[in-house]
C-alpha positions in Angstrom: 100.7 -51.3 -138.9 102.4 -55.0 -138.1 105.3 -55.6 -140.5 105.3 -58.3 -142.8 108.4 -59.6 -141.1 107.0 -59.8 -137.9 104.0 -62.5 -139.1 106.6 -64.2 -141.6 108.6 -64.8 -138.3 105.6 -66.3 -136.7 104.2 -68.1 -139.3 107.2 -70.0 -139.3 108.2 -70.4 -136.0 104.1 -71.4 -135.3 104.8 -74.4 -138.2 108.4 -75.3 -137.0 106.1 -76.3 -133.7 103.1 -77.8 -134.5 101.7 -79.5 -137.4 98.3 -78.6 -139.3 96.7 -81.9 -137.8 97.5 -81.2 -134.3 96.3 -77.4 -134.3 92.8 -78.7 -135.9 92.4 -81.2 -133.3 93.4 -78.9 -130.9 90.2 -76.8 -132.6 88.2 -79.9 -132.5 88.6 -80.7 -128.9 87.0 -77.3 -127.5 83.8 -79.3 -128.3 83.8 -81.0 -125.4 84.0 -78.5 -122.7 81.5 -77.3 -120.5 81.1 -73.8 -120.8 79.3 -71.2 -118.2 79.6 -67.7 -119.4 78.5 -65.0 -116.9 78.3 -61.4 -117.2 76.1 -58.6 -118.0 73.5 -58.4 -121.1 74.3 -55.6 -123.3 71.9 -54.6 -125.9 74.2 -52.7 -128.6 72.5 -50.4 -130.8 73.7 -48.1 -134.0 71.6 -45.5 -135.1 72.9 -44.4 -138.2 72.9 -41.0 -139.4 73.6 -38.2 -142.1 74.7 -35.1 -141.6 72.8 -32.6 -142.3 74.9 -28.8 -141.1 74.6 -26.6 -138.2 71.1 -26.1 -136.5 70.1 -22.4 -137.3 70.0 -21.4 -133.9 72.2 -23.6 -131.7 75.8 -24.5 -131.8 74.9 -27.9 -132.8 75.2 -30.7 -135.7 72.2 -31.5 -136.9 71.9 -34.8 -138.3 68.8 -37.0 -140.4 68.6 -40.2 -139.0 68.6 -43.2 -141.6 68.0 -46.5 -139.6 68.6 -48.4 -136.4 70.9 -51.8 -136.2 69.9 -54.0 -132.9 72.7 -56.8 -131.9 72.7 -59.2 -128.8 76.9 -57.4 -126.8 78.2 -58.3 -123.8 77.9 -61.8 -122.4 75.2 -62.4 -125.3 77.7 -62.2 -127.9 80.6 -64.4 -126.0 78.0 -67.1 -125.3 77.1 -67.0 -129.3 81.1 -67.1 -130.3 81.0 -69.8 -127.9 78.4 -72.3 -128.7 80.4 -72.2 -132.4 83.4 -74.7 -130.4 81.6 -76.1 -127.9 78.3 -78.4 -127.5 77.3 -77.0 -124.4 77.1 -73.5 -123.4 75.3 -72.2 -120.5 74.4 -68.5 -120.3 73.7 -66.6 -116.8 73.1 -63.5 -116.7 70.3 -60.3 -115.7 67.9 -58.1 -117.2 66.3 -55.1 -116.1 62.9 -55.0 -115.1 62.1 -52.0 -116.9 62.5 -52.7 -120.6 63.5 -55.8 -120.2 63.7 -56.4 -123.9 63.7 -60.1 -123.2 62.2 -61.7 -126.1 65.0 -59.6 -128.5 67.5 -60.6 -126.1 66.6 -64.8 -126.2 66.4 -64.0 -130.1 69.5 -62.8 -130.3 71.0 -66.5 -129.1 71.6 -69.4 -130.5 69.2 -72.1 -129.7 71.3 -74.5 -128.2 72.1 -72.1 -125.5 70.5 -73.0 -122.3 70.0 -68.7 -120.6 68.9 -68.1 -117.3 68.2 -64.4 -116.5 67.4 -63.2 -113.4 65.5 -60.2 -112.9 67.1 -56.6 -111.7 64.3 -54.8 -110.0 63.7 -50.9 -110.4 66.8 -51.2 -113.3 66.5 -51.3 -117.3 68.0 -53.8 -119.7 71.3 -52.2 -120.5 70.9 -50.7 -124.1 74.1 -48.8 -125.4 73.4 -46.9 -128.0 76.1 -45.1 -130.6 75.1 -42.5 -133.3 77.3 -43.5 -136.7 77.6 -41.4 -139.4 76.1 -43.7 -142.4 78.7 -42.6 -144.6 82.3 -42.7 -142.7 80.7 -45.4 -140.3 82.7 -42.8 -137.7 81.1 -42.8 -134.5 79.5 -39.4 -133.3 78.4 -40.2 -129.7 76.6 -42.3 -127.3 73.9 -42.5 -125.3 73.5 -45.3 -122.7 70.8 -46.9 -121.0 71.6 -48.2 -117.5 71.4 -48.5 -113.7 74.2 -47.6 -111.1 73.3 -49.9 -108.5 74.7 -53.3 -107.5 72.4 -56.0 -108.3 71.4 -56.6 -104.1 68.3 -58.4 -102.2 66.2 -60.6 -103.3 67.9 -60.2 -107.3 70.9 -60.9 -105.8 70.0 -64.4 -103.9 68.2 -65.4 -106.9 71.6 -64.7 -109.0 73.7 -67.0 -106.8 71.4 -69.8 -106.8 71.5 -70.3 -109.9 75.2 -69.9 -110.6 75.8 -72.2 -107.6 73.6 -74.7 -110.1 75.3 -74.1 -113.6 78.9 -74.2 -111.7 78.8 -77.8 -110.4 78.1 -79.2 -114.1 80.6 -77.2 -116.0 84.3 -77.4 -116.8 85.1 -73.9 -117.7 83.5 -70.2 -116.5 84.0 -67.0 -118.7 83.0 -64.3 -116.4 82.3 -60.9 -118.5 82.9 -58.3 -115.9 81.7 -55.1 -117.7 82.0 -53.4 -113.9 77.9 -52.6 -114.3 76.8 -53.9 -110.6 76.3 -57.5 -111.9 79.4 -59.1 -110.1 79.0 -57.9 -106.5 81.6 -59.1 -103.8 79.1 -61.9 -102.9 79.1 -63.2 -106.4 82.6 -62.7 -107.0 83.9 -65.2 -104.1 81.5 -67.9 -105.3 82.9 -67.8 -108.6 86.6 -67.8 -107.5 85.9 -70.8 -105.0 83.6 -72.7 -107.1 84.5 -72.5 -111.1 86.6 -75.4 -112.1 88.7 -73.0 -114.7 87.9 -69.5 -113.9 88.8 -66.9 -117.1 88.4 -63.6 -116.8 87.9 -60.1 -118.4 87.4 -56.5 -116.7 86.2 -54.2 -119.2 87.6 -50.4 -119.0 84.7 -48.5 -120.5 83.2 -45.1 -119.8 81.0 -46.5 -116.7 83.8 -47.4 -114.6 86.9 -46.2 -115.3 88.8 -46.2 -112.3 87.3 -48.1 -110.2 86.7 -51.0 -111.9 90.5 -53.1 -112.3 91.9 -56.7 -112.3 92.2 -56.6 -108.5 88.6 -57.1 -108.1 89.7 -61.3 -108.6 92.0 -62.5 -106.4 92.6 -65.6 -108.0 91.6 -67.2 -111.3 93.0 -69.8 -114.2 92.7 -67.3 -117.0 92.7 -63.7 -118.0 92.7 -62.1 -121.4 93.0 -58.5 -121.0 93.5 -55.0 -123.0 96.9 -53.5 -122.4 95.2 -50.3 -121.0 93.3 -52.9 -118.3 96.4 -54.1 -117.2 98.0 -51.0 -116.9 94.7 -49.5 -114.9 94.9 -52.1 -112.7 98.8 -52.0 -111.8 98.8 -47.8 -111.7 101.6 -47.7 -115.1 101.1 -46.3 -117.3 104.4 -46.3 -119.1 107.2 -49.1 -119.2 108.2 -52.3 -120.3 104.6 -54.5 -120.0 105.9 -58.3 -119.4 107.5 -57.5 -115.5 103.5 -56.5 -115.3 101.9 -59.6 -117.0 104.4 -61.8 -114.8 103.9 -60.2 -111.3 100.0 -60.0 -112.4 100.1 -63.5 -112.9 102.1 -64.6 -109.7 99.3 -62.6 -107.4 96.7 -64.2 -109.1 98.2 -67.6 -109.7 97.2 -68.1 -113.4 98.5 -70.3 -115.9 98.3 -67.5 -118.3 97.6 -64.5 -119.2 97.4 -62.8 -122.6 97.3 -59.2 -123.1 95.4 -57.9 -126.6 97.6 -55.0 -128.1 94.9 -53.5 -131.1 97.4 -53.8 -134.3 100.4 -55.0 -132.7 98.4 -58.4 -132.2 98.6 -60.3 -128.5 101.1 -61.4 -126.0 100.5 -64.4 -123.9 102.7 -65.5 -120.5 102.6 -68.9 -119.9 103.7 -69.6 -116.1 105.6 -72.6 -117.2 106.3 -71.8 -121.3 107.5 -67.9 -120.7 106.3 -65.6 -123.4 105.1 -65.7 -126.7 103.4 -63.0 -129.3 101.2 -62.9 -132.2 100.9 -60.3 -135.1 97.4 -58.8 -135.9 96.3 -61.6 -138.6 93.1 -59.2 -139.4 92.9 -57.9 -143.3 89.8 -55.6 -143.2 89.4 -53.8 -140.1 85.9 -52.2 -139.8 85.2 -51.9 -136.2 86.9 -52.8 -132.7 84.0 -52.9 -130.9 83.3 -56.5 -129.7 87.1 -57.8 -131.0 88.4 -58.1 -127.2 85.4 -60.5 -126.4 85.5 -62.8 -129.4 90.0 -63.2 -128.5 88.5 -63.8 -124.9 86.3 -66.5 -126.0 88.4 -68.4 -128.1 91.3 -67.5 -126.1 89.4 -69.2 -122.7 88.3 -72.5 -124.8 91.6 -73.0 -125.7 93.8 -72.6 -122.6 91.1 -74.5 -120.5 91.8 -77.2 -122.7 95.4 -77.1 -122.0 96.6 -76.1 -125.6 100.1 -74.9 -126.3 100.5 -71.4 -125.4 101.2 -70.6 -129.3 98.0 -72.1 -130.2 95.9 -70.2 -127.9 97.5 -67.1 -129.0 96.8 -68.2 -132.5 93.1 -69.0 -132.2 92.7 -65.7 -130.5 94.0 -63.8 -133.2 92.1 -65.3 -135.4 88.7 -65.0 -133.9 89.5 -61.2 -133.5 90.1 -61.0 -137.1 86.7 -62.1 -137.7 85.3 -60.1 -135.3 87.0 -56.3 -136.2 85.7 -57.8 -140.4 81.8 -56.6 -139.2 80.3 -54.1 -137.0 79.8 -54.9 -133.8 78.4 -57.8 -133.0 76.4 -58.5 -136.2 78.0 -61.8 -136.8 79.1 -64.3 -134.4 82.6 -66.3 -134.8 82.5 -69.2 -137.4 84.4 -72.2 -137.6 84.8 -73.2 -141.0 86.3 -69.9 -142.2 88.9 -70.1 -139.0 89.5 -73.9 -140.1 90.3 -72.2 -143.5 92.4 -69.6 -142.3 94.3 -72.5 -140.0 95.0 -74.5 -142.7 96.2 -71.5 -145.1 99.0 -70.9 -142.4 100.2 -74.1 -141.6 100.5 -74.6 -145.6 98.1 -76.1 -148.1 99.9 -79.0 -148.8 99.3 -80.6 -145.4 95.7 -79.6 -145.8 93.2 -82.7 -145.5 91.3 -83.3 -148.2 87.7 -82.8 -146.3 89.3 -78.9 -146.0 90.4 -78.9 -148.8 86.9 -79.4 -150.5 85.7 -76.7 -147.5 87.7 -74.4 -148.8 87.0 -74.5 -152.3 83.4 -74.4 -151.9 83.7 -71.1 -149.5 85.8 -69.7 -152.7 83.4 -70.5 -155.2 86.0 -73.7 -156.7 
Protein backbone atom coordinates (compact mmCIF):
# COMPACT_ATOMS: atom_id res chain seq x y z
CA UNK A 1 0.00 0.00 0.00
CA UNK A 2 1.18 3.85 -0.73
CA UNK A 3 2.34 5.35 2.61
CA UNK A 4 0.78 8.19 4.05
CA UNK A 5 4.04 10.05 3.76
CA UNK A 6 4.43 9.61 0.29
CA UNK A 7 0.82 11.60 -0.57
CA UNK A 8 1.52 14.10 2.35
CA UNK A 9 4.74 14.85 0.30
CA UNK A 10 2.76 15.46 -2.77
CA UNK A 11 -0.02 17.10 -1.46
CA UNK A 12 2.21 19.65 -0.50
CA UNK A 13 4.63 19.98 -3.04
CA UNK A 14 1.33 19.88 -5.68
CA UNK A 15 -0.05 23.15 -3.45
CA UNK A 16 3.51 24.81 -3.09
CA UNK A 17 3.00 24.89 -7.16
CA UNK A 18 -0.25 25.72 -8.14
CA UNK A 19 -3.15 27.28 -6.61
CA UNK A 20 -6.78 25.78 -6.38
CA UNK A 21 -8.01 28.39 -9.11
CA UNK A 22 -5.47 27.58 -11.54
CA UNK A 23 -5.87 23.66 -11.34
CA UNK A 24 -9.89 24.18 -11.88
CA UNK A 25 -9.33 26.26 -14.75
CA UNK A 26 -6.96 24.03 -15.96
CA UNK A 27 -10.13 21.36 -15.51
CA UNK A 28 -12.34 23.90 -17.18
CA UNK A 29 -10.32 24.42 -20.25
CA UNK A 30 -10.46 20.57 -21.49
CA UNK A 31 -13.87 21.81 -22.65
CA UNK A 32 -12.74 23.09 -25.57
CA UNK A 33 -10.81 20.53 -27.29
CA UNK A 34 -11.69 18.55 -30.12
CA UNK A 35 -11.60 15.04 -29.30
CA UNK A 36 -11.40 11.91 -31.79
CA UNK A 37 -11.19 8.73 -29.92
CA UNK A 38 -10.41 5.59 -32.02
CA UNK A 39 -10.15 2.04 -31.10
CA UNK A 40 -11.98 -1.07 -30.91
CA UNK A 41 -15.69 -1.59 -29.35
CA UNK A 42 -15.64 -3.87 -26.52
CA UNK A 43 -18.78 -5.17 -25.19
CA UNK A 44 -17.86 -6.20 -21.37
CA UNK A 45 -19.91 -8.62 -19.78
CA UNK A 46 -20.14 -10.25 -16.01
CA UNK A 47 -22.08 -13.17 -15.50
CA UNK A 48 -22.36 -13.53 -11.94
CA UNK A 49 -22.35 -16.72 -10.19
CA UNK A 50 -22.64 -18.96 -6.97
CA UNK A 51 -20.88 -21.76 -6.32
CA UNK A 52 -22.44 -24.60 -6.05
CA UNK A 53 -19.44 -27.87 -5.35
CA UNK A 54 -17.94 -30.35 -7.49
CA UNK A 55 -19.95 -31.86 -10.52
CA UNK A 56 -20.61 -35.52 -9.48
CA UNK A 57 -18.84 -36.93 -12.33
CA UNK A 58 -16.23 -34.44 -13.65
CA UNK A 59 -13.43 -32.66 -12.06
CA UNK A 60 -15.20 -29.53 -12.33
CA UNK A 61 -16.82 -26.40 -10.22
CA UNK A 62 -20.12 -26.34 -10.75
CA UNK A 63 -21.63 -23.06 -10.35
CA UNK A 64 -25.64 -21.47 -10.43
CA UNK A 65 -25.67 -18.60 -12.33
CA UNK A 66 -27.40 -15.43 -10.76
CA UNK A 67 -27.50 -12.55 -13.42
CA UNK A 68 -25.72 -10.91 -16.33
CA UNK A 69 -24.24 -7.08 -16.12
CA UNK A 70 -23.85 -5.58 -19.89
CA UNK A 71 -21.45 -2.26 -20.04
CA UNK A 72 -20.30 -0.27 -23.20
CA UNK A 73 -15.42 -1.14 -22.71
CA UNK A 74 -12.95 -0.24 -24.87
CA UNK A 75 -13.10 2.85 -26.86
CA UNK A 76 -16.92 3.14 -25.75
CA UNK A 77 -16.06 3.79 -22.28
CA UNK A 78 -13.03 6.45 -23.09
CA UNK A 79 -15.33 8.33 -25.46
CA UNK A 80 -18.07 8.39 -22.43
CA UNK A 81 -15.16 9.59 -19.70
CA UNK A 82 -14.47 11.89 -22.33
CA UNK A 83 -17.55 13.78 -23.41
CA UNK A 84 -17.65 14.55 -19.22
CA UNK A 85 -14.55 17.45 -20.09
CA UNK A 86 -15.04 18.16 -23.39
CA UNK A 87 -18.04 19.52 -25.72
CA UNK A 88 -17.09 17.65 -28.57
CA UNK A 89 -16.21 14.13 -28.78
CA UNK A 90 -16.14 12.04 -31.90
CA UNK A 91 -16.16 8.26 -31.65
CA UNK A 92 -14.73 5.97 -34.64
CA UNK A 93 -14.74 2.83 -34.37
CA UNK A 94 -16.00 -1.10 -35.87
CA UNK A 95 -18.51 -3.65 -35.23
CA UNK A 96 -18.81 -7.07 -36.32
CA UNK A 97 -21.22 -8.10 -38.66
CA UNK A 98 -22.29 -10.97 -36.95
CA UNK A 99 -23.85 -9.81 -33.67
CA UNK A 100 -23.30 -6.67 -34.13
CA UNK A 101 -25.13 -5.61 -31.02
CA UNK A 102 -25.34 -2.13 -32.41
CA UNK A 103 -28.36 -0.74 -30.89
CA UNK A 104 -26.77 -1.73 -27.05
CA UNK A 105 -23.59 -0.40 -28.23
CA UNK A 106 -25.16 3.37 -29.39
CA UNK A 107 -27.09 2.94 -25.99
CA UNK A 108 -24.31 2.55 -24.17
CA UNK A 109 -23.12 6.41 -25.22
CA UNK A 110 -23.80 9.52 -24.35
CA UNK A 111 -25.84 11.41 -26.65
CA UNK A 112 -23.76 14.11 -27.51
CA UNK A 113 -21.29 11.73 -28.98
CA UNK A 114 -21.26 11.90 -32.66
CA UNK A 115 -20.07 7.42 -33.48
CA UNK A 116 -19.31 6.23 -36.72
CA UNK A 117 -18.94 2.41 -36.96
CA UNK A 118 -17.85 0.81 -39.82
CA UNK A 119 -18.77 -2.66 -40.49
CA UNK A 120 -16.21 -5.85 -40.01
CA UNK A 121 -17.42 -8.45 -42.38
CA UNK A 122 -17.49 -12.31 -41.50
CA UNK A 123 -16.34 -11.01 -37.70
CA UNK A 124 -18.59 -10.56 -34.41
CA UNK A 125 -18.93 -7.54 -32.14
CA UNK A 126 -16.17 -8.17 -29.60
CA UNK A 127 -18.05 -9.39 -26.38
CA UNK A 128 -15.70 -10.32 -23.41
CA UNK A 129 -17.26 -11.98 -21.03
CA UNK A 130 -15.97 -12.82 -17.18
CA UNK A 131 -17.67 -15.32 -14.83
CA UNK A 132 -17.60 -13.53 -11.07
CA UNK A 133 -18.41 -15.15 -8.17
CA UNK A 134 -21.55 -13.01 -6.71
CA UNK A 135 -20.20 -13.22 -3.44
CA UNK A 136 -16.20 -12.48 -3.37
CA UNK A 137 -16.85 -10.50 -6.80
CA UNK A 138 -13.41 -12.73 -7.59
CA UNK A 139 -13.21 -13.47 -11.11
CA UNK A 140 -13.40 -17.30 -12.18
CA UNK A 141 -12.73 -17.15 -15.92
CA UNK A 142 -13.41 -15.70 -19.20
CA UNK A 143 -14.77 -16.44 -22.22
CA UNK A 144 -14.32 -14.09 -25.25
CA UNK A 145 -16.04 -13.33 -28.32
CA UNK A 146 -13.80 -12.30 -31.27
CA UNK A 147 -12.15 -12.37 -34.64
CA UNK A 148 -8.38 -12.84 -35.40
CA UNK A 149 -8.25 -11.13 -38.56
CA UNK A 150 -7.04 -7.60 -39.49
CA UNK A 151 -9.91 -5.51 -40.45
CA UNK A 152 -8.79 -5.57 -44.60
CA UNK A 153 -10.80 -4.79 -48.03
CA UNK A 154 -13.48 -2.98 -48.53
CA UNK A 155 -13.93 -2.60 -44.25
CA UNK A 156 -10.75 -1.36 -44.31
CA UNK A 157 -11.15 1.67 -47.06
CA UNK A 158 -14.32 2.47 -45.49
CA UNK A 159 -12.35 2.85 -41.92
CA UNK A 160 -9.84 5.31 -43.32
CA UNK A 161 -12.33 7.41 -44.99
CA UNK A 162 -13.88 8.28 -42.36
CA UNK A 163 -10.90 8.83 -39.97
CA UNK A 164 -9.36 10.94 -42.79
CA UNK A 165 -12.81 13.02 -42.13
CA UNK A 166 -13.01 13.20 -38.23
CA UNK A 167 -9.04 14.03 -38.22
CA UNK A 168 -9.06 17.33 -40.15
CA UNK A 169 -11.70 18.91 -37.53
CA UNK A 170 -10.23 17.80 -34.36
CA UNK A 171 -7.48 18.91 -31.97
CA UNK A 172 -6.66 15.87 -30.17
CA UNK A 173 -6.82 11.72 -31.17
CA UNK A 174 -6.94 9.06 -28.41
CA UNK A 175 -6.25 5.99 -30.26
CA UNK A 176 -7.31 2.74 -28.13
CA UNK A 177 -5.06 0.07 -29.49
CA UNK A 178 -6.43 -3.11 -27.85
CA UNK A 179 -4.01 -5.10 -30.59
CA UNK A 180 -7.60 -6.82 -31.96
CA UNK A 181 -6.95 -6.21 -35.96
CA UNK A 182 -8.59 -2.72 -35.82
CA UNK A 183 -5.32 -0.60 -36.28
CA UNK A 184 -3.68 -2.18 -39.35
CA UNK A 185 -0.37 -0.64 -40.69
CA UNK A 186 -2.52 1.35 -43.23
CA UNK A 187 -4.46 2.93 -40.46
CA UNK A 188 -1.67 3.38 -38.27
CA UNK A 189 0.43 5.81 -40.66
CA UNK A 190 -2.65 7.99 -41.25
CA UNK A 191 -3.01 8.49 -37.78
CA UNK A 192 0.64 9.26 -37.02
CA UNK A 193 0.82 11.82 -40.15
CA UNK A 194 -2.48 13.26 -39.75
CA UNK A 195 -3.69 13.70 -35.89
CA UNK A 196 -2.84 17.06 -34.61
CA UNK A 197 -1.97 15.52 -30.94
CA UNK A 198 -1.69 11.91 -31.21
CA UNK A 199 -2.03 9.95 -27.57
CA UNK A 200 -1.72 6.66 -27.27
CA UNK A 201 -2.29 3.35 -25.41
CA UNK A 202 -1.31 -0.51 -26.36
CA UNK A 203 -3.21 -2.77 -24.26
CA UNK A 204 -1.21 -6.08 -23.05
CA UNK A 205 -4.14 -8.50 -22.68
CA UNK A 206 -4.47 -12.21 -23.28
CA UNK A 207 -5.17 -11.73 -27.24
CA UNK A 208 -1.89 -10.31 -27.97
CA UNK A 209 0.66 -10.69 -25.64
CA UNK A 210 3.71 -10.52 -27.39
CA UNK A 211 3.21 -9.24 -30.28
CA UNK A 212 1.36 -6.42 -29.73
CA UNK A 213 4.03 -3.43 -28.04
CA UNK A 214 4.69 0.37 -28.10
CA UNK A 215 6.81 -0.05 -31.26
CA UNK A 216 3.82 -0.46 -33.34
CA UNK A 217 3.83 3.95 -33.34
CA UNK A 218 6.73 5.45 -34.40
CA UNK A 219 5.90 8.68 -33.34
CA UNK A 220 3.14 10.34 -31.31
CA UNK A 221 2.48 13.43 -28.66
CA UNK A 222 1.30 11.29 -25.91
CA UNK A 223 1.33 7.93 -24.32
CA UNK A 224 -0.06 6.66 -21.05
CA UNK A 225 1.02 3.25 -20.50
CA UNK A 226 1.08 0.21 -17.81
CA UNK A 227 4.50 -0.45 -16.45
CA UNK A 228 4.22 -4.10 -17.82
CA UNK A 229 3.53 -2.33 -21.52
CA UNK A 230 6.51 -0.55 -21.35
CA UNK A 231 8.57 -3.17 -20.14
CA UNK A 232 6.96 -5.65 -23.10
CA UNK A 233 7.79 -3.30 -25.45
CA UNK A 234 11.59 -2.54 -24.41
CA UNK A 235 12.34 -6.59 -23.62
CA UNK A 236 13.10 -5.65 -19.42
CA UNK A 237 11.76 -6.94 -17.50
CA UNK A 238 13.74 -5.95 -14.42
CA UNK A 239 15.58 -2.54 -13.63
CA UNK A 240 15.33 0.88 -12.86
CA UNK A 241 12.10 2.11 -15.18
CA UNK A 242 12.90 6.04 -15.90
CA UNK A 243 16.28 5.30 -18.33
CA UNK A 244 13.12 3.28 -20.17
CA UNK A 245 10.43 6.11 -20.10
CA UNK A 246 13.24 8.59 -21.26
CA UNK A 247 14.77 6.57 -24.20
CA UNK A 248 11.00 5.58 -25.05
CA UNK A 249 10.21 9.06 -25.24
CA UNK A 250 13.37 10.24 -27.34
CA UNK A 251 12.44 7.40 -30.16
CA UNK A 252 9.10 8.49 -30.24
CA UNK A 253 9.48 12.21 -29.76
CA UNK A 254 6.76 12.81 -27.09
CA UNK A 255 6.28 15.53 -24.77
CA UNK A 256 5.34 13.01 -22.22
CA UNK A 257 4.84 9.93 -21.20
CA UNK A 258 3.28 8.63 -17.95
CA UNK A 259 3.50 5.19 -16.87
CA UNK A 260 0.43 3.86 -14.43
CA UNK A 261 1.97 1.69 -11.50
CA UNK A 262 -1.50 -0.12 -9.91
CA UNK A 263 -0.96 1.12 -6.03
CA UNK A 264 2.09 2.87 -6.26
CA UNK A 265 0.13 5.59 -8.28
CA UNK A 266 1.80 7.14 -11.84
CA UNK A 267 5.01 8.55 -13.04
CA UNK A 268 5.04 11.09 -15.75
CA UNK A 269 8.38 12.33 -17.88
CA UNK A 270 8.00 15.53 -19.21
CA UNK A 271 10.76 16.08 -22.10
CA UNK A 272 11.37 19.59 -20.91
CA UNK A 273 9.98 19.34 -16.82
CA UNK A 274 11.99 15.83 -16.02
CA UNK A 275 10.02 13.61 -13.79
CA UNK A 276 7.33 13.71 -11.45
CA UNK A 277 5.09 10.96 -9.47
CA UNK A 278 1.80 10.65 -7.96
CA UNK A 279 0.50 8.31 -5.09
CA UNK A 280 -2.60 6.15 -5.63
CA UNK A 281 -5.40 8.81 -4.42
CA UNK A 282 -8.08 5.80 -4.72
CA UNK A 283 -9.98 4.83 -1.16
CA UNK A 284 -12.19 1.84 -2.24
CA UNK A 285 -10.73 -0.24 -4.69
CA UNK A 286 -13.29 -2.65 -6.19
CA UNK A 287 -12.06 -3.55 -9.54
CA UNK A 288 -8.99 -2.55 -11.96
CA UNK A 289 -10.66 -3.41 -14.88
CA UNK A 290 -11.26 -0.22 -17.01
CA UNK A 291 -8.89 2.13 -14.42
CA UNK A 292 -5.96 2.37 -17.14
CA UNK A 293 -8.45 3.84 -19.67
CA UNK A 294 -10.25 6.37 -17.61
CA UNK A 295 -6.00 7.83 -16.33
CA UNK A 296 -5.61 7.64 -20.29
CA UNK A 297 -8.52 9.83 -20.90
CA UNK A 298 -8.05 12.36 -18.48
CA UNK A 299 -4.42 12.06 -18.66
CA UNK A 300 -4.68 12.89 -22.84
CA UNK A 301 -7.16 15.99 -22.24
CA UNK A 302 -4.87 17.40 -20.04
CA UNK A 303 -1.36 17.19 -21.65
CA UNK A 304 -3.03 18.19 -25.07
CA UNK A 305 -3.99 21.20 -23.41
CA UNK A 306 -0.49 21.90 -22.31
CA UNK A 307 -1.10 21.55 -18.54
CA UNK A 308 1.70 21.36 -16.05
CA UNK A 309 3.13 17.99 -15.94
CA UNK A 310 1.94 17.75 -11.98
CA UNK A 311 -1.55 18.53 -13.02
CA UNK A 312 -1.86 15.98 -15.64
CA UNK A 313 -0.56 13.44 -13.27
CA UNK A 314 -3.04 14.68 -10.83
CA UNK A 315 -6.16 14.48 -12.98
CA UNK A 316 -5.15 11.04 -13.92
CA UNK A 317 -5.03 9.80 -10.62
CA UNK A 318 -8.03 11.05 -9.83
CA UNK A 319 -10.10 9.71 -12.70
CA UNK A 320 -8.60 6.27 -11.84
CA UNK A 321 -9.81 6.54 -8.39
CA UNK A 322 -13.22 6.85 -9.69
CA UNK A 323 -12.86 4.37 -11.94
CA UNK A 324 -11.27 1.15 -9.68
CA UNK A 325 -14.65 2.68 -6.97
CA UNK A 326 -17.25 0.51 -9.50
CA UNK A 327 -16.99 -2.49 -11.55
CA UNK A 328 -15.95 -2.16 -14.74
CA UNK A 329 -17.25 0.22 -16.68
CA UNK A 330 -20.67 0.70 -14.95
CA UNK A 331 -20.10 4.38 -14.42
CA UNK A 332 -18.47 6.79 -16.50
CA UNK A 333 -15.94 9.61 -14.88
CA UNK A 334 -17.83 12.63 -13.38
CA UNK A 335 -16.84 16.00 -12.90
CA UNK A 336 -18.35 17.36 -9.97
CA UNK A 337 -17.03 14.69 -7.56
CA UNK A 338 -13.28 15.25 -9.15
CA UNK A 339 -13.95 19.18 -8.78
CA UNK A 340 -14.68 18.09 -5.08
CA UNK A 341 -11.85 15.96 -4.64
CA UNK A 342 -9.58 18.95 -6.30
CA UNK A 343 -10.59 21.31 -4.09
CA UNK A 344 -10.31 18.97 -0.82
CA UNK A 345 -6.52 18.83 -1.81
CA UNK A 346 -5.63 22.10 -2.58
CA UNK A 347 -7.39 23.05 0.91
CA UNK A 348 -10.96 24.15 1.66
CA UNK A 349 -10.22 27.49 2.48
CA UNK A 350 -9.27 28.52 -1.02
CA UNK A 351 -12.34 26.70 -2.17
CA UNK A 352 -14.90 29.12 -4.18
CA UNK A 353 -17.94 29.47 -2.86
CA UNK A 354 -20.03 27.90 -6.01
CA UNK A 355 -17.83 24.56 -4.81
CA UNK A 356 -18.29 25.04 -1.89
CA UNK A 357 -22.21 24.81 -2.04
CA UNK A 358 -21.30 21.60 -4.72
CA UNK A 359 -19.83 20.06 -2.14
CA UNK A 360 -22.18 20.28 0.49
CA UNK A 361 -25.02 19.33 -1.49
CA UNK A 362 -23.03 16.00 -2.74
CA UNK A 363 -22.64 15.40 1.25
CA UNK A 364 -26.08 15.88 2.18
CA UNK A 365 -25.07 19.70 4.00
Amino acid sequence: MIQTSQRSDFLRSIRSRHTLREVLDGLESLSRLRVCVVGETIVDEYAYCNAMGKSGKEPMLVTRFVSCDQQGGGALAIANHMAEFSQHVELISCLGEKDSREDFVRSCLRPEIKATFITQHDAPTIVKRRYIDSYSLAKMFGVYQISDEELQGDDELSFIDALETALSACDLVVVADYGHGLITRRVNDLLVSLSPFLSVNTQLNAANTGYHTLSKYPRADFVCVHEGELRMDARQLHGDLRPLMVSTTRRMELDSLMVTLGNRGTMLYNRSGGFFSCPALANKVLERVGAGDAVLSLSSLASAAGLAPDIINLLGNLAGAQAVAVMGNRSSIRKAPMVESISLIMGKAAMPNGLKSMAASRNGG
